[in-house]
Every structure is written in structure tokens, then in C-alpha cells.
N, C-alpha and C positions, 0 to 999 in steps of 0.2 A: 465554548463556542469558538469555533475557529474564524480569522480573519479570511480578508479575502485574497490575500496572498498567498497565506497558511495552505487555503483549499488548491490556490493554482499551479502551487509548488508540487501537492500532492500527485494531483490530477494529470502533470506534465511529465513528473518522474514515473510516475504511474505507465503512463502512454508508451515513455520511451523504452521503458523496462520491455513491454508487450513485444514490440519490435523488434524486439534483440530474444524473444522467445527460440527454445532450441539451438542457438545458438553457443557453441563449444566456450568454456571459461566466462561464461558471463553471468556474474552476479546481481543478486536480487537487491534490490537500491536498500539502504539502510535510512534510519535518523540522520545523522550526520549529511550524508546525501541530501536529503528531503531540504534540512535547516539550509544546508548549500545555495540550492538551489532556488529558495524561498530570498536568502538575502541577496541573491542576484538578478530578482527584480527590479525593473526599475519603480524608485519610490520606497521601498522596502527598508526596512530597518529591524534591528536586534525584539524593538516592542512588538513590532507587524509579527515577527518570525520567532513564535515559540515554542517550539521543539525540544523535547529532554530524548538529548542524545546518550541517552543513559538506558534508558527505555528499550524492554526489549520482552516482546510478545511472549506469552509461552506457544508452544504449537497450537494451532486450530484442534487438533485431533483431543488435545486433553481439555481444549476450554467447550466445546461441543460433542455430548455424547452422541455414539453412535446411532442410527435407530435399527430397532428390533426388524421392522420391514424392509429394510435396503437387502439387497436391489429391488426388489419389489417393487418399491414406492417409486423408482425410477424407470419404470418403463413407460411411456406414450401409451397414453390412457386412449389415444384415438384410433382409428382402426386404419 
């Protein structure tokens, strides 16, 4: 269960990431980042903020198989 700093920290790196979409040399927030910005809440401490900056996703593409229907299943069913 994440705190509720944990979540705001996410949510706000999150956001700012968006904003900076397409934008030239701009990289995608890490752990490190997140745990950052989670302990520069105000109120916030090392127990509030626990992130394993170690952590590191495999790609989406290998943790979700593809499906047999795409694109299929992705076209607007409505007319």
C-alpha cells in the first residue's frame, strides 16, 4: 500500500513528465526522481517515501502479451 505522499509524488512526476511530452532530450522520470520528489514534500520523510531506487520495470511489451485481435479490437465499435 502506498502512502500518501508515495501516491502524490507519483501523480505529480507523472503530470510533469506529460507536459514535457515530445519534447527533444527529455527523459522519462525514474525511481530515484519519484523518491526525490516524494522527500520534498512538505511533511515527508525517508518512512513516508519508500521507493527501491533499484527497481527497474521490464518493458510493458514483455510483461503483457500481445493480443491475437489487435488492431482489430481497437477500432470504435460505434458507427
Amino acid at each position: 500500500m502506498f502512502t500518501p505522499f508515495e501516491l502524490r509524488a507519483v501523480v505529480e512526476e507523472y503530470l510533469e513528465w506529460l507536459d514535457t511530452y515530445r519534447t527533444p532530450n527529455e527523459d522519462k522520470p525514474t525511481t530515484a526522481d519519484v523518491l526525490a520528489r516524494c522527500l520534498s514534500l512538505p511533511g515527508a520523510s525517508a518512512g513516508e517515501c519508500n521507493f527501491d531506487t533499484a527497481f527497474t520495470p521490464r518493458p510493458l511489451v514483455e510483461r503483457v502479451p500481445a493480443r491475437a485481435d489487435w488492431p482489430e479490437a481497437a477500432k470504435n465499435p460505434l458507427p
